[in-house]
Backbone as CSV, one residue per row, in Angstrom:
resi,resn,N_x,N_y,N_z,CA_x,CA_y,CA_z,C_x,C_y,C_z
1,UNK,229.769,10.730,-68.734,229.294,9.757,-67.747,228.427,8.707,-68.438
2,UNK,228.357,7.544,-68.412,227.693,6.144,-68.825,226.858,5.875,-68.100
3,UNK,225.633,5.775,-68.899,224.125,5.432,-68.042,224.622,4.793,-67.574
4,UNK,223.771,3.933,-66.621,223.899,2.957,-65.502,222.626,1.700,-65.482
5,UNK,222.741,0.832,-66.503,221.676,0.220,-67.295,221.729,-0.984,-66.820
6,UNK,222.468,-1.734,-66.337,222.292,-3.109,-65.606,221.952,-3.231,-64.404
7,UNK,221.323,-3.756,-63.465,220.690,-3.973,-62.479,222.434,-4.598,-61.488
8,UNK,222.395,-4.233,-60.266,224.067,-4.583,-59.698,223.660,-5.229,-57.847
9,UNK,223.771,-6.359,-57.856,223.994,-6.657,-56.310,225.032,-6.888,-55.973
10,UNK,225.442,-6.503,-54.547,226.923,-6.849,-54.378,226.756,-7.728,-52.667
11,UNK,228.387,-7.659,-52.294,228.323,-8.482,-50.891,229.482,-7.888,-50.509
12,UNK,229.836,-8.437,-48.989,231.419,-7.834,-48.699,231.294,-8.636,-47.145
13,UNK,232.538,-9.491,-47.234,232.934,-9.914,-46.204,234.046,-9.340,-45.219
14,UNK,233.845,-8.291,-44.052,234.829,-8.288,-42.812,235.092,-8.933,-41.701
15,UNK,236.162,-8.467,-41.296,236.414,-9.094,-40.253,237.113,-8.204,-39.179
16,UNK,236.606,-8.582,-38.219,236.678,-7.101,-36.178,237.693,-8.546,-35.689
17,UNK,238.610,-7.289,-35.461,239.332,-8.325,-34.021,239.827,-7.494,-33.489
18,UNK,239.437,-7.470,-31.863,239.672,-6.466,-30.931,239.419,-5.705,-31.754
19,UNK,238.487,-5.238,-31.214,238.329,-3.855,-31.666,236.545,-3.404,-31.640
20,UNK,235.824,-2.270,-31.732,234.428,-2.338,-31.164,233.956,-1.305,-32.810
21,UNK,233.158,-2.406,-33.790,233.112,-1.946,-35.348,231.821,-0.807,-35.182
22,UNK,231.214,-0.338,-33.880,229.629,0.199,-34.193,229.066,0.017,-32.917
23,UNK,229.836,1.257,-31.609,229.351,1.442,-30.464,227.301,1.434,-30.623
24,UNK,226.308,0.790,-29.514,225.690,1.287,-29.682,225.471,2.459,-28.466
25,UNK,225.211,3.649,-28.820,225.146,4.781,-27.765,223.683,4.261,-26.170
26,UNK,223.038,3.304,-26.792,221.943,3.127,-26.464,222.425,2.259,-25.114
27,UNK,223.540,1.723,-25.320,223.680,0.265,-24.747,225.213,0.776,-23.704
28,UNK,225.569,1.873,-23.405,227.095,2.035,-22.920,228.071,2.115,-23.940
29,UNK,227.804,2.107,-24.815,229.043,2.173,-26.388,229.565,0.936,-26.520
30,UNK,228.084,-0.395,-25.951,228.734,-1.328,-26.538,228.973,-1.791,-27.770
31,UNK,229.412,-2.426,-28.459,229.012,-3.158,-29.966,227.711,-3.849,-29.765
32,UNK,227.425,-3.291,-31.014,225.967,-3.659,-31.375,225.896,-5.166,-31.478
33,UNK,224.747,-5.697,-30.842,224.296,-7.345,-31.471,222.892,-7.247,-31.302
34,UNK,222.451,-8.661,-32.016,220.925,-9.234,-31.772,220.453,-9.584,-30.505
35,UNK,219.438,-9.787,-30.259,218.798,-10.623,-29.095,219.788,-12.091,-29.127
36,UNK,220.194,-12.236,-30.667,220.386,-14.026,-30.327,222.452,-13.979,-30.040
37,UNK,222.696,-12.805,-30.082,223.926,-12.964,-29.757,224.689,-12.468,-30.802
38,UNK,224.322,-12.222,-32.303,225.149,-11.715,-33.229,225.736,-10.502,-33.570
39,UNK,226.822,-10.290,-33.749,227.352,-9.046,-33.857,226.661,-8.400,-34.846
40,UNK,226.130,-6.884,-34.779,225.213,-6.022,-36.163,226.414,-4.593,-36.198
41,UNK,226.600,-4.115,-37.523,226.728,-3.020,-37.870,225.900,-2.388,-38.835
42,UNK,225.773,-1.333,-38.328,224.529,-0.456,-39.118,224.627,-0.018,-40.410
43,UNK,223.574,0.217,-41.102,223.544,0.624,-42.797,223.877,2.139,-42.341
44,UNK,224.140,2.850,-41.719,224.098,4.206,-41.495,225.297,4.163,-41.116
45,UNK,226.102,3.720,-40.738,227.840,3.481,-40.059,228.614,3.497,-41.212
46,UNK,227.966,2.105,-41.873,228.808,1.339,-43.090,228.784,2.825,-44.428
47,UNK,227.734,3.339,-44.445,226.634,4.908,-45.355,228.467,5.520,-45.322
48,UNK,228.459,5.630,-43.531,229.512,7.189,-43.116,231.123,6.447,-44.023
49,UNK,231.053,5.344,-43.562,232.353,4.857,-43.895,232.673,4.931,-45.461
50,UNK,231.801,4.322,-46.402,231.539,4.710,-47.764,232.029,6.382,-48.321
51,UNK,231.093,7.521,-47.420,231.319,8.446,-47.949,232.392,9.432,-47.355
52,UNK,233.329,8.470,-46.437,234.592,8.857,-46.001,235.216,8.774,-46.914
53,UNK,235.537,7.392,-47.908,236.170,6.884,-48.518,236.128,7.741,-49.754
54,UNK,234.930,7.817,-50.428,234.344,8.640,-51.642,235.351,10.045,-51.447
55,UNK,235.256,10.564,-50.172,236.007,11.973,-50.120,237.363,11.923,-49.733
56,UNK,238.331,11.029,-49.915,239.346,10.488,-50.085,239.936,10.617,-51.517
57,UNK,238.743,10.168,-52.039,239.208,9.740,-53.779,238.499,11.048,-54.032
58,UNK,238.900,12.091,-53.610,238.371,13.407,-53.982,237.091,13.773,-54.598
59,UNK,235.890,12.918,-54.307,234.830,13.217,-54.844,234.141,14.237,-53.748
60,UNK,233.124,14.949,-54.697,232.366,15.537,-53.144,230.969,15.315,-52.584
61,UNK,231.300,15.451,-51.651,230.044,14.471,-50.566,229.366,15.553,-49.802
62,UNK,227.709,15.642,-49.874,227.394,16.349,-48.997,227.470,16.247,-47.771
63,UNK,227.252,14.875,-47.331,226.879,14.557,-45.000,228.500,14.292,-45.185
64,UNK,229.050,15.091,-44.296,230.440,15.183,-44.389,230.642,15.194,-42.924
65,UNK,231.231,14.262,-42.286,230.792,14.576,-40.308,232.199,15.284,-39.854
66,UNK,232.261,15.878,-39.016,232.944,16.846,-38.633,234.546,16.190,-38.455
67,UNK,234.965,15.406,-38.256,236.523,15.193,-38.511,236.722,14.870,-39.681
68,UNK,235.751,14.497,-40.623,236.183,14.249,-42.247,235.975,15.693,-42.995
69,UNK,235.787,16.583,-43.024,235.209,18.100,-42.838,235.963,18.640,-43.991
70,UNK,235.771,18.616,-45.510,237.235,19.006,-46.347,236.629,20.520,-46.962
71,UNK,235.796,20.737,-46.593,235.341,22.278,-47.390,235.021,23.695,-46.521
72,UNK,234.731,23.161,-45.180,234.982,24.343,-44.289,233.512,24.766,-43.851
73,UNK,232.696,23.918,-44.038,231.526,24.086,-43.759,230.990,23.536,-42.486
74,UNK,229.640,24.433,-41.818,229.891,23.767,-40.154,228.460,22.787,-40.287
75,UNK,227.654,23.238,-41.612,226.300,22.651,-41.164,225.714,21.763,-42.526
76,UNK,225.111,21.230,-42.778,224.333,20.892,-43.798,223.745,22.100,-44.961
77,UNK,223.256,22.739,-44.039,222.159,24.017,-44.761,223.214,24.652,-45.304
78,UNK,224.559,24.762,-44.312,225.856,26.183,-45.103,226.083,25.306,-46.217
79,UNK,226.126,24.126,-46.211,226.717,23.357,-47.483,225.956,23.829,-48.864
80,UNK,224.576,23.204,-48.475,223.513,23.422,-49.089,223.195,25.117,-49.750
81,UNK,223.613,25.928,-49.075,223.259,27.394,-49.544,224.752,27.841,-50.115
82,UNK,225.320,26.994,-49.923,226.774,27.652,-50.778,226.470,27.146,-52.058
83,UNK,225.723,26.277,-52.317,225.737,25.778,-53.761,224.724,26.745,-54.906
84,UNK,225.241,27.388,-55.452,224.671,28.128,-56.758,223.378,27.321,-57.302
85,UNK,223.106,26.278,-57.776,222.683,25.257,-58.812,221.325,25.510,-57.521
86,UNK,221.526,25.370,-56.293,219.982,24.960,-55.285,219.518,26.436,-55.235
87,UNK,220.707,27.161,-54.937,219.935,28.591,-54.673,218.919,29.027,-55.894
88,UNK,219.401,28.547,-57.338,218.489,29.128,-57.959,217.172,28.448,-58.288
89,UNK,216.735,27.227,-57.704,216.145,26.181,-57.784,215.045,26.103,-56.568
90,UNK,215.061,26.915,-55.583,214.656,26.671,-54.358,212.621,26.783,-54.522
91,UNK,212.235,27.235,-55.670,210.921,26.893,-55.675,210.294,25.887,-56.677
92,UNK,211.631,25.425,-57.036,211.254,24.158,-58.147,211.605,23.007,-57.151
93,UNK,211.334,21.452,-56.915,211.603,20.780,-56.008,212.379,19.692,-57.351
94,UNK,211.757,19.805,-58.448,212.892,18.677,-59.475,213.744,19.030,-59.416
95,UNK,214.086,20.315,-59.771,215.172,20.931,-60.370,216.273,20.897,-59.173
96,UNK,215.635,21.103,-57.946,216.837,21.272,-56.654,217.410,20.075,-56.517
97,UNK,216.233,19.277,-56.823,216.585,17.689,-56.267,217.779,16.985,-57.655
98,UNK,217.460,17.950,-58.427,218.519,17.280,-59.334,219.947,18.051,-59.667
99,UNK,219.756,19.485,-58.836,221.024,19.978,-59.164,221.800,19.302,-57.985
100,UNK,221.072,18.925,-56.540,221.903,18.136,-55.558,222.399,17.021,-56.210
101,UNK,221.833,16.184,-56.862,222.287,14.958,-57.408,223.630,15.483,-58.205
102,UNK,223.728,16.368,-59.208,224.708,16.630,-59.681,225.964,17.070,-58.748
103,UNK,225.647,17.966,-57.908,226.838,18.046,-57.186,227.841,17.431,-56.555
104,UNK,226.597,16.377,-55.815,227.286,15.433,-54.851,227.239,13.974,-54.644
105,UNK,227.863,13.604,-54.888,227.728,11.907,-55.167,227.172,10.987,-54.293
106,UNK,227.149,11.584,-53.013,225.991,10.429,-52.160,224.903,10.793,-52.484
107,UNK,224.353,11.981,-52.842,223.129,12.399,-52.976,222.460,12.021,-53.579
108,UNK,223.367,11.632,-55.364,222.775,10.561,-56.284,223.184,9.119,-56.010
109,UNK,223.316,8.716,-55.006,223.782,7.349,-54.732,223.157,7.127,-53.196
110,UNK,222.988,7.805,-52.057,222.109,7.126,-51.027,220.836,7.945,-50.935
111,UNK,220.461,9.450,-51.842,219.683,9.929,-51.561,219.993,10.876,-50.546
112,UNK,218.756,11.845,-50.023,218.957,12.787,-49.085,217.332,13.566,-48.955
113,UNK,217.406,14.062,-47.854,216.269,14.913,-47.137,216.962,16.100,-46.736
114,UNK,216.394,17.134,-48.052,217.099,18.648,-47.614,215.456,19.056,-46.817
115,UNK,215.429,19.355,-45.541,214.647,20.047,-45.024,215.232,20.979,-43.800
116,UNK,215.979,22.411,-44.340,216.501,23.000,-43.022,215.323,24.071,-42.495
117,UNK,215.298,23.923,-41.284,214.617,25.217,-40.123,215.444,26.973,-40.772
118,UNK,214.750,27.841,-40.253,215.145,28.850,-40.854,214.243,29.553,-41.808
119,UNK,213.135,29.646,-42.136,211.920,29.967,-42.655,212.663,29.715,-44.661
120,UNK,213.566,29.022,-44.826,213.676,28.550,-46.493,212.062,27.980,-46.494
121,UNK,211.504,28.308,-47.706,210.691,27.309,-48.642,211.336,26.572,-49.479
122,UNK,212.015,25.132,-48.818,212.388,24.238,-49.225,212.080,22.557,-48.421
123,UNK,211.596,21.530,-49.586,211.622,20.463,-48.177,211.573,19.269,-49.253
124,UNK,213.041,19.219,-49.700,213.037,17.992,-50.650,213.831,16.982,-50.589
125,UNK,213.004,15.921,-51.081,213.555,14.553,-50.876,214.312,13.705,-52.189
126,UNK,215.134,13.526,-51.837,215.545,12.527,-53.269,215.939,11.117,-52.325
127,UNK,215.612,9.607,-53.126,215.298,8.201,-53.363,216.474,8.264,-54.140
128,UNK,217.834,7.530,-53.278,219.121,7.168,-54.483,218.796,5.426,-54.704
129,UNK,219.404,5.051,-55.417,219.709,3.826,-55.847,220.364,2.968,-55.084
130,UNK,221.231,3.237,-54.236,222.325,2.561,-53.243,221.958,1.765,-52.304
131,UNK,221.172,0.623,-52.269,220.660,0.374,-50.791,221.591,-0.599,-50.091
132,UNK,221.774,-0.452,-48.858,222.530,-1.364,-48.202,221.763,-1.670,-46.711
133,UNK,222.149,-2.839,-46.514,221.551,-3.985,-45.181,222.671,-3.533,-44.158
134,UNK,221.844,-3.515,-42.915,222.842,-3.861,-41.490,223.832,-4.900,-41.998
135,UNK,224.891,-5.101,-41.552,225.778,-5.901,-41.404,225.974,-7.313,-40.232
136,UNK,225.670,-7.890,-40.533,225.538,-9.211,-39.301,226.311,-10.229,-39.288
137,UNK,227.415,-10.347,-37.861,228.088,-11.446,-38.296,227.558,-13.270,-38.379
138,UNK,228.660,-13.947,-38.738,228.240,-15.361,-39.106,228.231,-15.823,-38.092
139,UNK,228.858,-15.366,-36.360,228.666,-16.438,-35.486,228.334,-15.331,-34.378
140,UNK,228.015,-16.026,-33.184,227.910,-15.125,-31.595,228.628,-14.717,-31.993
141,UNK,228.945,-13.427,-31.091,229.973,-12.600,-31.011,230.455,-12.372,-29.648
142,UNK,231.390,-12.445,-29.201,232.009,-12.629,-27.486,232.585,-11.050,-27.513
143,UNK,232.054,-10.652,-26.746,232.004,-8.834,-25.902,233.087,-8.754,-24.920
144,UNK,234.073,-8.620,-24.803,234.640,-7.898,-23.631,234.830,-6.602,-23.161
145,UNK,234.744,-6.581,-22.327,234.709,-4.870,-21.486,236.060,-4.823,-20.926
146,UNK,236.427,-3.568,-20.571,238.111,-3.888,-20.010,237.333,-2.247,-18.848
147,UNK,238.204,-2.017,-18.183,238.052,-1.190,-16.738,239.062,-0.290,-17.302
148,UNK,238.790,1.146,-17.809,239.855,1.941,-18.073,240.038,2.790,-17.183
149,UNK,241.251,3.980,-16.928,241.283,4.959,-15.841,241.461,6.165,-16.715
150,UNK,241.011,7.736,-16.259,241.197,8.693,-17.075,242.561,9.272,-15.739
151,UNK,243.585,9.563,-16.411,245.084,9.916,-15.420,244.490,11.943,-15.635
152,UNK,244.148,12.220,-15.814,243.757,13.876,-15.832,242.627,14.450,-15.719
153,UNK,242.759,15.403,-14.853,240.993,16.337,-14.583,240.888,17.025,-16.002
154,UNK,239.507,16.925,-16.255,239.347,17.757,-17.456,239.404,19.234,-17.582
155,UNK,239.376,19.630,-16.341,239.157,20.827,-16.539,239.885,21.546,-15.023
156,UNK,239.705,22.267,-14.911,240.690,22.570,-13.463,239.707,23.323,-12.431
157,UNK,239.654,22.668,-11.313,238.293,22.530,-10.332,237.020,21.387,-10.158
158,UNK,237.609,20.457,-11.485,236.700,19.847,-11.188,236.318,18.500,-10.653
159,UNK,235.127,18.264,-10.158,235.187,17.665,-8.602,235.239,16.111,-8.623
160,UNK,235.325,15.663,-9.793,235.624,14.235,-10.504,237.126,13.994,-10.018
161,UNK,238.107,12.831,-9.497,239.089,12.720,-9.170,239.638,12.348,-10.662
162,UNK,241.123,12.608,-10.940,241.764,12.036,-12.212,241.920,11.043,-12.377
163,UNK,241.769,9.793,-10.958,241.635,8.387,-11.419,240.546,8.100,-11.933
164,UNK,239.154,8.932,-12.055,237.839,8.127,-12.367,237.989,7.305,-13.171
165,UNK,237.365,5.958,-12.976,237.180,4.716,-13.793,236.528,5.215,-15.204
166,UNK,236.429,4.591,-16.083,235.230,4.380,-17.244,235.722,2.775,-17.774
167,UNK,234.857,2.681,-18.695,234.888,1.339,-19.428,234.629,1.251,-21.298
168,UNK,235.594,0.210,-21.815,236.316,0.366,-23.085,235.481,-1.100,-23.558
169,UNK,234.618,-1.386,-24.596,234.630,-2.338,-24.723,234.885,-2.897,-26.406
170,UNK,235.143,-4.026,-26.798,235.433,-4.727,-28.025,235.130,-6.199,-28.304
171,UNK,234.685,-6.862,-29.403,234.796,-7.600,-29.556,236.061,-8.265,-30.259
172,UNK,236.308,-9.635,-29.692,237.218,-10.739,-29.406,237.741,-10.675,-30.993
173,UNK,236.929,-11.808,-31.796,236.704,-11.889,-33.291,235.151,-12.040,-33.886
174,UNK,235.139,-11.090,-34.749,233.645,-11.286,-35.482,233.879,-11.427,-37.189
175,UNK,233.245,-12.231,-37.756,233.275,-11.992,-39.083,231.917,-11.692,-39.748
176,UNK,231.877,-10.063,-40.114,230.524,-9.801,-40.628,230.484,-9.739,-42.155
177,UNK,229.113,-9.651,-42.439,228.519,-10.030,-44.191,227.296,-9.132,-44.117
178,UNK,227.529,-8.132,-45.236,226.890,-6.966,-45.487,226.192,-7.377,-46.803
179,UNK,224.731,-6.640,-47.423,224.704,-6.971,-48.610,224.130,-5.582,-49.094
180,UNK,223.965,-5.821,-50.180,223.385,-4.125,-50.922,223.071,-4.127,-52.531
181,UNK,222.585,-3.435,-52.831,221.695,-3.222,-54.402,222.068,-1.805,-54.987
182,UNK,221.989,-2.168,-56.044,221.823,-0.759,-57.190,221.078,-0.832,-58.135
183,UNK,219.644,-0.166,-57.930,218.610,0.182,-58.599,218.629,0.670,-59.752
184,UNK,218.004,0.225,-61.074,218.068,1.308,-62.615,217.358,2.354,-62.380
185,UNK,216.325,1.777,-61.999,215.341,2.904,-62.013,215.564,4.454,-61.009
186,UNK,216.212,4.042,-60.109,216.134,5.117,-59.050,217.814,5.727,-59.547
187,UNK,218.593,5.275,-60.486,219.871,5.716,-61.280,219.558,6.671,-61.775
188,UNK,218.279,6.272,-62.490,217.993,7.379,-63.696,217.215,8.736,-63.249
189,UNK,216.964,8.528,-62.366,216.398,9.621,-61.516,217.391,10.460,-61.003
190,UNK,218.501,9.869,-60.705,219.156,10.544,-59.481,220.607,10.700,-60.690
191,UNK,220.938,10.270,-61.653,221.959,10.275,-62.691,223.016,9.872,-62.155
192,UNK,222.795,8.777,-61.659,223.952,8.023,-61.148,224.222,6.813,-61.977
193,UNK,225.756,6.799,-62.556,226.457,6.630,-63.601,227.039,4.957,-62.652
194,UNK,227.536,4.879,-63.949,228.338,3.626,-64.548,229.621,3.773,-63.340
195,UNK,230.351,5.188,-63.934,230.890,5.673,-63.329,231.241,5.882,-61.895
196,UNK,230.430,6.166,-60.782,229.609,5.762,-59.819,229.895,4.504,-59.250
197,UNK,229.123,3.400,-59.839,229.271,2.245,-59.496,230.478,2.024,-59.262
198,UNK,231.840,2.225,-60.080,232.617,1.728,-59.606,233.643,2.550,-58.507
199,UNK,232.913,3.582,-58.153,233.745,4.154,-57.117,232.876,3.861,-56.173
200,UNK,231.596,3.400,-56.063,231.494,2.542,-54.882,232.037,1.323,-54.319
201,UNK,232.419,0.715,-55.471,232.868,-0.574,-55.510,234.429,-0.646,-54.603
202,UNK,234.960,0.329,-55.265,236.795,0.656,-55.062,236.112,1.084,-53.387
203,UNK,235.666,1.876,-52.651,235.219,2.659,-51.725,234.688,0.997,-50.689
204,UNK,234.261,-0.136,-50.759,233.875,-0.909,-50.683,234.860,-2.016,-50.557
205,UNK,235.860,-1.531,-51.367,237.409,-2.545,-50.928,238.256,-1.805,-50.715
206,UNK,238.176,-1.183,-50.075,238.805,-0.365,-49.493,238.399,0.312,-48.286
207,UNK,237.472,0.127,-47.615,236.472,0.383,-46.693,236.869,0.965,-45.393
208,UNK,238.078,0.365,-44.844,239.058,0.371,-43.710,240.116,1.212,-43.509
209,UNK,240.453,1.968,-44.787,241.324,2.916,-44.894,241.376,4.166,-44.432
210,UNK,242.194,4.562,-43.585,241.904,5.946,-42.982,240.408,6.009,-41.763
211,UNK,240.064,5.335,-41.424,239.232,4.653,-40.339,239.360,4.351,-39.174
212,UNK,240.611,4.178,-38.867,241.328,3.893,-37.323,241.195,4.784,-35.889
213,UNK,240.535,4.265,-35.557,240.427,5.136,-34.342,241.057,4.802,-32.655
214,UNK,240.639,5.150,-31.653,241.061,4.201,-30.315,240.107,2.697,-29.717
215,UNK,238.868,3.398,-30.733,237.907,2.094,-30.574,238.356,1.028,-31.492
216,UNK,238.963,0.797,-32.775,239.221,0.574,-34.273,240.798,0.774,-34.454
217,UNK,241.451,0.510,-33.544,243.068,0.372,-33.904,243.326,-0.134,-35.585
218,UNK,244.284,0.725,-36.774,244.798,0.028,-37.944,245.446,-1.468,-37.888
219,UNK,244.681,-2.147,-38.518,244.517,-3.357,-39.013,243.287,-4.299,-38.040
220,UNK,242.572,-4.042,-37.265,241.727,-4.528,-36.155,240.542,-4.629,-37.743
221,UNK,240.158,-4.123,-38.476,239.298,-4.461,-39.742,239.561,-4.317,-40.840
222,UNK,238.940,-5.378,-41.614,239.391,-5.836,-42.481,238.358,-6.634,-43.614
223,UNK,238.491,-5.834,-44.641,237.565,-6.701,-46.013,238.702,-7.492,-46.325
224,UNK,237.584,-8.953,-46.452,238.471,-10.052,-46.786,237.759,-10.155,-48.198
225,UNK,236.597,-10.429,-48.422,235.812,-10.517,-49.704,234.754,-9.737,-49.976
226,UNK,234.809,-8.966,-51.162,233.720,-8.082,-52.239,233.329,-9.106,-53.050
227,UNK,231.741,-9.534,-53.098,231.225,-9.971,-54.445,230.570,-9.165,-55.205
228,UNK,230.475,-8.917,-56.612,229.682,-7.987,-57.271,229.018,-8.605,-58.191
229,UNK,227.765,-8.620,-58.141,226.621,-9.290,-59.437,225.966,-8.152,-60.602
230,UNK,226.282,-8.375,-61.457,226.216,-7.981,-62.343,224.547,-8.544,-63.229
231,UNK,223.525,-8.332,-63.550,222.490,-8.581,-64.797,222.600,-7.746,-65.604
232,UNK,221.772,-8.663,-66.297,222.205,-8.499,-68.035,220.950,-7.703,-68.746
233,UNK,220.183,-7.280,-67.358,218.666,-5.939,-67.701,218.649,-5.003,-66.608
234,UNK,217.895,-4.328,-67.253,217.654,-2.884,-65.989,217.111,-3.562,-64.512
235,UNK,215.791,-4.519,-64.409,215.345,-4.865,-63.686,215.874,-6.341,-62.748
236,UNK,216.928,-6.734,-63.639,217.579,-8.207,-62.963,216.641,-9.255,-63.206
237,UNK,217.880,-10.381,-63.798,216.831,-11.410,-64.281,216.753,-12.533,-62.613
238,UNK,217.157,-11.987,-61.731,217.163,-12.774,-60.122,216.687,-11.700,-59.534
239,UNK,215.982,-11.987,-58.295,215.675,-11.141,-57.139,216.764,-11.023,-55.972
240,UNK,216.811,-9.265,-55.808,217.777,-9.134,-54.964,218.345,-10.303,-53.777
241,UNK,216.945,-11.016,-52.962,216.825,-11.446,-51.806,217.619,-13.008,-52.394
242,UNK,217.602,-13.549,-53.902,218.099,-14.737,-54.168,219.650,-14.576,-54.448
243,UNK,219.784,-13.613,-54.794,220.966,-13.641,-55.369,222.048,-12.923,-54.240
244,UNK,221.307,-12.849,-52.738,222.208,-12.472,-51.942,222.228,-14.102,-50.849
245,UNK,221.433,-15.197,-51.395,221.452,-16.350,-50.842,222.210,-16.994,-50.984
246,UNK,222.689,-16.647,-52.347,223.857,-17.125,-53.186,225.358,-17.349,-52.108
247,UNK,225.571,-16.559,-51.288,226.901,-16.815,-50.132,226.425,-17.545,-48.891
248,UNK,227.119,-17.904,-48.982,226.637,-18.458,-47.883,229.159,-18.940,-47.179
249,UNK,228.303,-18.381,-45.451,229.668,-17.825,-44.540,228.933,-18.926,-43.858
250,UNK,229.794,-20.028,-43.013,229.701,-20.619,-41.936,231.102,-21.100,-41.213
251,UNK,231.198,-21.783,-39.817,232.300,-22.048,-39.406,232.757,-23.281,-40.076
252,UNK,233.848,-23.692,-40.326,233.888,-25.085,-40.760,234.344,-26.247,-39.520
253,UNK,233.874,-27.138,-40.217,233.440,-28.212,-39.483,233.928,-28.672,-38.640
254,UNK,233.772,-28.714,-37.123,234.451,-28.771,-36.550,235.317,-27.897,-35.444
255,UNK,234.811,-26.607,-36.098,235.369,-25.130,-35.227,234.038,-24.752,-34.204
256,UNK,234.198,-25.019,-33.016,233.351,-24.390,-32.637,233.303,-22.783,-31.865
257,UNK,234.258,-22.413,-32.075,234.851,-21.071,-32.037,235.808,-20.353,-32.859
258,UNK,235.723,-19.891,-33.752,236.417,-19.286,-34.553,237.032,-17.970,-34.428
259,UNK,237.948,-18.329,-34.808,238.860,-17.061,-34.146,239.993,-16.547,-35.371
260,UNK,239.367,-16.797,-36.576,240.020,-15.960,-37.430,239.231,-16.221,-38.873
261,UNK,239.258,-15.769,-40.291,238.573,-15.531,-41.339,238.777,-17.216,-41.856
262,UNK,240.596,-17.530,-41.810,240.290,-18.898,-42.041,239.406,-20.262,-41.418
263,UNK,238.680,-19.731,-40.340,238.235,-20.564,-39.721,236.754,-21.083,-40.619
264,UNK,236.347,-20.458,-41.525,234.724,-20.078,-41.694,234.949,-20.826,-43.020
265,UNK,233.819,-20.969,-43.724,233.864,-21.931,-44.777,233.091,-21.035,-46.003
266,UNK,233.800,-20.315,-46.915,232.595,-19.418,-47.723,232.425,-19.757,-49.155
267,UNK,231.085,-20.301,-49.632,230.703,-20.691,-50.612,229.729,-19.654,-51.567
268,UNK,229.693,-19.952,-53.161,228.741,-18.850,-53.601,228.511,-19.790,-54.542
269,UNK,226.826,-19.676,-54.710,225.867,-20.263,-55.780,225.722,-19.613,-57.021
270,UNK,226.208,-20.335,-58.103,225.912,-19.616,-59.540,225.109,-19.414,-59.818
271,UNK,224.445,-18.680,-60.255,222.772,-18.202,-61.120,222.841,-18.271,-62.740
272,UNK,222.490,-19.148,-63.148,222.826,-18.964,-64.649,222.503,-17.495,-65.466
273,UNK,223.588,-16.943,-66.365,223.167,-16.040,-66.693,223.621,-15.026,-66.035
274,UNK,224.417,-14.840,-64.672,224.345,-13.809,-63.991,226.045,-13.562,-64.135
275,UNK,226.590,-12.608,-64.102,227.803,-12.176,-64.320,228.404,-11.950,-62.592
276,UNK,229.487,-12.555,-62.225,229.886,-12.516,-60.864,231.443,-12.304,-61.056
277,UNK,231.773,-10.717,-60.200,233.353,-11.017,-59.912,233.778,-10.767,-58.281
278,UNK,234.861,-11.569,-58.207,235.218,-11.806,-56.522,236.729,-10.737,-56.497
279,UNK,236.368,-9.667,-55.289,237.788,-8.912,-55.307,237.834,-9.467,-53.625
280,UNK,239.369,-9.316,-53.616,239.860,-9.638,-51.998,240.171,-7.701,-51.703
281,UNK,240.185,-7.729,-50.237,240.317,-6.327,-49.900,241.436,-5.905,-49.920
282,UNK,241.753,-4.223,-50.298,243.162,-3.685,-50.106,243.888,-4.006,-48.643
């Protein structure tokens, strides 16, 4: 495995049509937005989708949510106590925290909080390198709701009729822009490789794969553009916050509703010195 010695920002442009990218439970399972109208998907959504992908390309992942499920495990802790490397580690907190890192690749890449109930003396934290931003699109985002019917009782006796109504909702078209970092320092802690990086990267253009659901019909999302920044030191000779200023997504001129990826106008600012490559999505 190859240290992980350059400092790495990246970007990634999608795009929702029909389709609802990040019910919020809070709100009726609508899609998430701002106060000002913009469509948001969460760093914790985009986290699950990542380490769907990761366990695709056969790596192994500890937060594994129950329809992605490849080892037979029902809980965190069973995961966690099946592993040899923690069991023997459980009163050292480096040593646990670093045999997790070895095992499992989000662990050294988003971090983790092993603290299970159950009287273990265990309660450790590992700080990965991976950070990623909510996702926010470039324009309002227009919500529709549709009036669905359920045609069957769930259960037999019960006092709900089989027409009961519910409601389905999605947005129209959104085009969102995510951004995210990879730390040296918190690499070397957590031994997250060179290696690594680029199966986040592949995991990242590829994002949409195997993802489809009834909310998320196949092809309804879509990475149109991955940027990846590259410095030439551990610490980056730009600050994260400049070198994600660098894109810049707007409608072009003249659109005042956009209703597809070509509609938007996307530009990126060079940083002298800074190494930049542009992938389009699978």
């Amino acid at each position: 495995m190859s240290k992980f010695e350059n400092k790495v920002d990246f970007a990634f442009i999608f795009s929702v049509s029909n389709a609802n990218p990040n019910g919020d439970p809070l709100n009726g399972n609508r899609p998430r937005e701002n106060y000002e109208g913009y469509g948001e998907v969460s760093d914790v959504c985009i986290k699950r989708k990542i380490r769907n992908r990761l366990i695709d390309m056969g790596q192994k992942v500890f937060v594994q949510s129950d329809d992605k499920c490849v080892d037979g495990f029902k809980s965190l802790k069973d995961r966690a106590n099946a592993c040899e490397g923690l069991n023997k580690a459980k009163k050292d907190r480096d040593v646990y925290a670093r045999a997790a890192c070895e095992e499992w690749i989000d662990v050294r890449s988003f971090g983790q909080v092993f603290a299970f109930k159950g009287g273990e003396d265990v309660s450790v934290g590992v700080r990965g390198p991976v950070s990623l931003h909510p996702a926010f699109s470039a324009s309002p985002i227009d919500i529709e709701s549709i009036q669905i019917t359920k045609s069957v009782n769930s259960v037999t006796g019960e006092k709900k009729s089989s027409d009961t109504m519910g409601m389905k909702h999605r947005v129209n078209f959104g085009l969102y822009t995510c951004y995210g970092s990879i730390n040296c320092q918190l690499a070397e802690r957590t031994g997250f490789s060179e290696e690594d990086a680029e199966l986040i990267k592949k995991a990242l253009i590829s994002l949409f794969d195997n993802d489809s659901s009834s909310a998320r019909p196949d092809g309804s999302m879509e990475i149109c553009k991955v940027y990846w920044w590259r410095h030439n030191c551990r610490s980056g000779q730009y600050s994260s916050a400049k070198v994600h200023r660098c894109l810049k997504v707007s409608p072009k001129e003249g659109v005042a509703s956009p209703k597809s990826f070509g509609d938007y106008e996307i530009t990126v600012d060079r940083l002298e010195g800074l190494e930049m490559k542009e992938y389009n999505g699978i």
